[in-house]
C-alpha positions as CSV (number, residue, x, y, z in Angstrom):
1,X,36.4,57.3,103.8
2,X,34.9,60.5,104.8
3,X,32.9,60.7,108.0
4,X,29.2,61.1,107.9
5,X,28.5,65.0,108.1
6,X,26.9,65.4,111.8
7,X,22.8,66.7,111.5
8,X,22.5,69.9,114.0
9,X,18.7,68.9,116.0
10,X,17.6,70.5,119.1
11,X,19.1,73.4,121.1
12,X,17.8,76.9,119.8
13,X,21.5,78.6,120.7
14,X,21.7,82.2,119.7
15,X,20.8,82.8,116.2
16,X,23.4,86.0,116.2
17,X,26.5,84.0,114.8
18,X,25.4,81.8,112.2
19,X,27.6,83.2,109.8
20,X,31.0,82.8,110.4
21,X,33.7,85.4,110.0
22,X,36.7,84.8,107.8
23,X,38.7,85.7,110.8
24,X,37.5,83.0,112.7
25,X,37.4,80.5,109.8
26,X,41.1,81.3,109.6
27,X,41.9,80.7,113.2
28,X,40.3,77.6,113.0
29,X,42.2,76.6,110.1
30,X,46.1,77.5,112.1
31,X,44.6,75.4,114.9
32,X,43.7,72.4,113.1
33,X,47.1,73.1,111.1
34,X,49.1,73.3,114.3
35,X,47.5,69.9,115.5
36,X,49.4,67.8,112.3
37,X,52.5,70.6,112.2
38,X,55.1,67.8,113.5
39,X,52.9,64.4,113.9
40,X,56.0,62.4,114.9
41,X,55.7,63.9,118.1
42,X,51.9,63.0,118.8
43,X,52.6,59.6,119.2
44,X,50.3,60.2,123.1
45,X,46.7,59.9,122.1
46,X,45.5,61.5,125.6
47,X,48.0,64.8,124.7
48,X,46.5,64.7,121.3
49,X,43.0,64.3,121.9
50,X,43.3,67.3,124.9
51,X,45.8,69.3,122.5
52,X,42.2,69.4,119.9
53,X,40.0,70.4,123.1
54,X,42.3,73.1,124.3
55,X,41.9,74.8,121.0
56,X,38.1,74.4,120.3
57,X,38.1,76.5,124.0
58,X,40.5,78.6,122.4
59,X,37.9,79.4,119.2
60,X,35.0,79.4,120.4
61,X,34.3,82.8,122.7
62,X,31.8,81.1,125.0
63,X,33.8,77.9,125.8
64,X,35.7,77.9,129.2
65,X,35.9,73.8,129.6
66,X,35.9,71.2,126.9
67,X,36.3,67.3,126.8
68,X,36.2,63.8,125.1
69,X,34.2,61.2,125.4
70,X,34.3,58.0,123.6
71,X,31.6,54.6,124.0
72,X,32.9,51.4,125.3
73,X,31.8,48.2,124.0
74,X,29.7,47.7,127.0
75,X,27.6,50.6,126.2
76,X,29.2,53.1,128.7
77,X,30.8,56.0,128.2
78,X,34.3,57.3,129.3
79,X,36.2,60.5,129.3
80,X,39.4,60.6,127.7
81,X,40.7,63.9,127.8
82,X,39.3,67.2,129.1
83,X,41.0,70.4,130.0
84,X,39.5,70.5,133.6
85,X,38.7,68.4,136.5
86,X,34.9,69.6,136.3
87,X,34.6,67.8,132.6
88,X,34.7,64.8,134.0
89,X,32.3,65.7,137.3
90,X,29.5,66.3,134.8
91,X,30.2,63.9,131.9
92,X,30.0,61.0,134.5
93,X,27.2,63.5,135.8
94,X,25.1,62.8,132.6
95,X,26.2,59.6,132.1
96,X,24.9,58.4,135.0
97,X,21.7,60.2,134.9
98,X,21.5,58.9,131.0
99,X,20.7,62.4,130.0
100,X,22.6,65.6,128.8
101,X,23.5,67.0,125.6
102,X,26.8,64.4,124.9
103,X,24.0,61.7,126.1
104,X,21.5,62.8,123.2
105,X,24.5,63.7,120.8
106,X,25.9,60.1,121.3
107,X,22.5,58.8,120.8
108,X,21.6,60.6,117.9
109,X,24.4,61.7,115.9
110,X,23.8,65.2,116.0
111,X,25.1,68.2,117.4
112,X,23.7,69.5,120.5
113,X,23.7,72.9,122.2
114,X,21.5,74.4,124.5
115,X,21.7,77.6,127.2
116,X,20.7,77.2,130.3
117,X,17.0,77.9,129.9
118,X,16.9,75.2,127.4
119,X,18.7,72.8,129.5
120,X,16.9,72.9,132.4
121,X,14.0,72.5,130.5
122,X,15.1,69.1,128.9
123,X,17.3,67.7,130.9
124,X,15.7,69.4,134.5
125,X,18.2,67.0,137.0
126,X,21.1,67.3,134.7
127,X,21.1,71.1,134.4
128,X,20.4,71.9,137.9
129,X,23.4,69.6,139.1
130,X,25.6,70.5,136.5
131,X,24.6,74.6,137.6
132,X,25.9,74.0,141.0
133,X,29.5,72.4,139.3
134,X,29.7,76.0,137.6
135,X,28.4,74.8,133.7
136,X,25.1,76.5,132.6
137,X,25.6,76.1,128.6
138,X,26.5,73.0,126.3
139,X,27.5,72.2,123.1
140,X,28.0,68.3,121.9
141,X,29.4,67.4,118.7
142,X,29.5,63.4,117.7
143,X,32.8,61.4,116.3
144,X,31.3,59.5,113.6
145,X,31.9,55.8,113.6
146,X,31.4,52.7,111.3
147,X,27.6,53.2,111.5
148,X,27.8,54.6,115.2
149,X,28.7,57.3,117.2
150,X,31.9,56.9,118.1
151,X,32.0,59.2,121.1
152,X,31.3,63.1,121.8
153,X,33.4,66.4,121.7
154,X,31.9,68.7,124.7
155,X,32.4,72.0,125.4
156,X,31.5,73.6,128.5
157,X,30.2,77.3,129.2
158,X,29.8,79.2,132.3
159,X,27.6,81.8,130.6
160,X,23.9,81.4,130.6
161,X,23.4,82.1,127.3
162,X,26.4,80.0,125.7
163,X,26.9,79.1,122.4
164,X,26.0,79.9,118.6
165,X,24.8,78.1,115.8
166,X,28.5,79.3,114.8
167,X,30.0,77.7,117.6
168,X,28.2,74.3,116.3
169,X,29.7,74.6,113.2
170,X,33.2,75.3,114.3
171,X,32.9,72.6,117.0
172,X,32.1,69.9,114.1
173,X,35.4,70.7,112.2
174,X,37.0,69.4,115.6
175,X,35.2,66.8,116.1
176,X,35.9,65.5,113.0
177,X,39.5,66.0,113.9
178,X,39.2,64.0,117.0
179,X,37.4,61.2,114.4
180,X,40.5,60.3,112.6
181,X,43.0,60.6,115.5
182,X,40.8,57.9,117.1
183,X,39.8,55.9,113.9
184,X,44.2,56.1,113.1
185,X,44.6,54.8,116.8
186,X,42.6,52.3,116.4
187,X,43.8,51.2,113.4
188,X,47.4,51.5,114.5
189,X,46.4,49.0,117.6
190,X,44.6,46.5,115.4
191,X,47.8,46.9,113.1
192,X,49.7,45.9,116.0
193,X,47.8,43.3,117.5
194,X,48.3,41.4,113.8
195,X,51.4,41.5,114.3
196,X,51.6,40.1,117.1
197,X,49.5,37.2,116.0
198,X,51.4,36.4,113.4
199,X,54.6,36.5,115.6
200,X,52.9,34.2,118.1
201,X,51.4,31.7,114.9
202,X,54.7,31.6,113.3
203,X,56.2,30.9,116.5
204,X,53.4,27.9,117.4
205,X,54.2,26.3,114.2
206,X,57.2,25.9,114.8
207,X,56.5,24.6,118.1
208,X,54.0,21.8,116.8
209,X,56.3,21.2,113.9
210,X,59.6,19.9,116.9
211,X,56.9,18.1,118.3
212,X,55.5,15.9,116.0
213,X,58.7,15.3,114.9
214,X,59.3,14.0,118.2
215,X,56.1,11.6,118.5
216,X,56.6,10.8,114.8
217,X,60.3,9.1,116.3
218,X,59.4,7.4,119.5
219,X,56.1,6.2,118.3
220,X,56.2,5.3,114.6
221,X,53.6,7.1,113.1
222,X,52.9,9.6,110.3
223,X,52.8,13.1,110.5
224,X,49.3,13.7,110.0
225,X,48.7,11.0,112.4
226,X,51.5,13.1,114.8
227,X,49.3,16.2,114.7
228,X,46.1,14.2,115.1
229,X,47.1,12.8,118.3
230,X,48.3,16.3,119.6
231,X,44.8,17.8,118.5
232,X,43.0,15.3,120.8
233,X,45.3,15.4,123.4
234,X,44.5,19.3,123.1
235,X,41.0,18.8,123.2
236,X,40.6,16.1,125.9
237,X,43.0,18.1,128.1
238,X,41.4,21.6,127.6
239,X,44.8,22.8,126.9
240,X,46.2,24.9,123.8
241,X,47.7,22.7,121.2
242,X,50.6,25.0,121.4
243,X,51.4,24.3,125.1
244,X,50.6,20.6,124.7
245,X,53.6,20.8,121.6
246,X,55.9,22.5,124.3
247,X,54.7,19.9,127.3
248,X,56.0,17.0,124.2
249,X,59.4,18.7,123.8
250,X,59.9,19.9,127.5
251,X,59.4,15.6,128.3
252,X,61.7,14.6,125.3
253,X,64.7,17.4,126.5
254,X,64.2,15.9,130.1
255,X,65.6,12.6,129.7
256,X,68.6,13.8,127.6
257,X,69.5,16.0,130.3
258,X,69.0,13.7,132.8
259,X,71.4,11.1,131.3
260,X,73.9,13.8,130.5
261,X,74.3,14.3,134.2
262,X,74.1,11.2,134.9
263,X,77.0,10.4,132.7
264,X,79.1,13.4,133.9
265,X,78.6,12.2,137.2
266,X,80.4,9.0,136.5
267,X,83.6,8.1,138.4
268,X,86.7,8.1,135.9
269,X,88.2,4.6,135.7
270,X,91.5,5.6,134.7
């Protein structure tokens, strides 16, 4: 599937750059290249992820900081990699404020940039806090989800006038890059967590299966009526039927052992 195409809305930037040079088109290209050049080894999502912001600093002239952030299910935000300390001072800045250029990119789903004229003018508490942490211009790209922001790319500028409509463009590229390292994490986990299900369900079955065996001998009955009785001892107990199943076979390996010992504990008559 390919990722909604980010809108650009709000932020003037500097309308000098909005054509790119085939230069910078092609150092944009090696760094995304370099990112996938041995995958096998980017099995850290955190290096990855901070690997893709160190080179949008890299590309982009005006960038001196750049981070990550993706949305929790609780409707916060959190940082996942940055290249310095001072990313995460004024994500959780804006975040807490809930305003800022990766708040409205989030929010909207477009990319954001704005100088430090601009900012102070829309986000006044925001840009004046973020000014004394050293960041005077912004640029926020969203990571397109399944019909949601996933999170925000950010990048970070000490200069005043920071940023080109060139920059925004560039910055999408890696965003998009950051997209499918999350959306293939993601995947890989829920891939995993199958797995594991299926592991713990084959292994429950076979756990029910010893037990009704084992009600099916000592009381008679059929083994539909076997896994009827361990359903509503399940239920009245508030207990997983699995653990009941293991609590059957736990009490029917008891007695054995008990009258093994018992047995070996026996005087010899001879």
């Amino acid at each position: 599937m390919t990722p909604p195409h980010a809108d650009f809305c709000h932020g003037t930037g500097d309308g000098a750059g909005t054509f790119v040079l085939p230069t910078r088109l092609k150092a944009t290209a090696e760094a995304l290249r370099s990112l996938y050049s041995q995958p096998d080894q980017h099995t850290d999502d955190e290096h990855f992820l901070r690997q893709i912001c160190s080179h949008a600093v890299d590309i982009v002239d005006s960038a001196h900081m750049a981070g990550i952030t993706v949305a929790e299910s609780d409707s916060t935000h959190r940082t996942v990699a940055a290249t310095d300390d001072v990313v995460h001072a004024v994500d959780e800045l804006q975040f807490r404020l809930g305003a800022g250029p990766a708040v409205e990119s989030a929010d909207t789903s477009c990319v954001v940039h704005a100088h430090s004229a601009e900012a102070n003018r829309r986000w006044p508490q925001f840009a004046g806090e973020a000014h004394h942490a050293g960041v005077s211009s912004f640029l926020s790209a969203p990571l397109p989800g399944q019909g949601q922001t996933l999170g925000t790319l950010n990048l970070y500028s000490r200069d005043q006038h920071g940023f080109t409509d060139a920059d925004a463009a560039v910055i999408e590229l890696f965003a998009l890059t950051a997209y499918f390292a999350l959306r293939s994490s993601h995947q890989l986990e829920l891939a995993r967590a199958r797995t594991r299900d299926l592991e713990l369900a084959l292994e429950s079955r076979g756990v029910i299966e010893q037990a009704k065996g084992i009600i099916m001998g000592t009381r008679h009955v059929t083994a539909d009526d076997a896994f009827s009785l361990l359903i509503q001892e399940s239920q009245t107990s508030n207990i997983k039927l699995r653990i009941v199943a293991q609590q059957h076979i736990a009490a029917a390996v008891r007695p054995r052992e008990t009258e093994v010992s018992s047995h070996e504990a026996r005087p010899s008559t001879n």
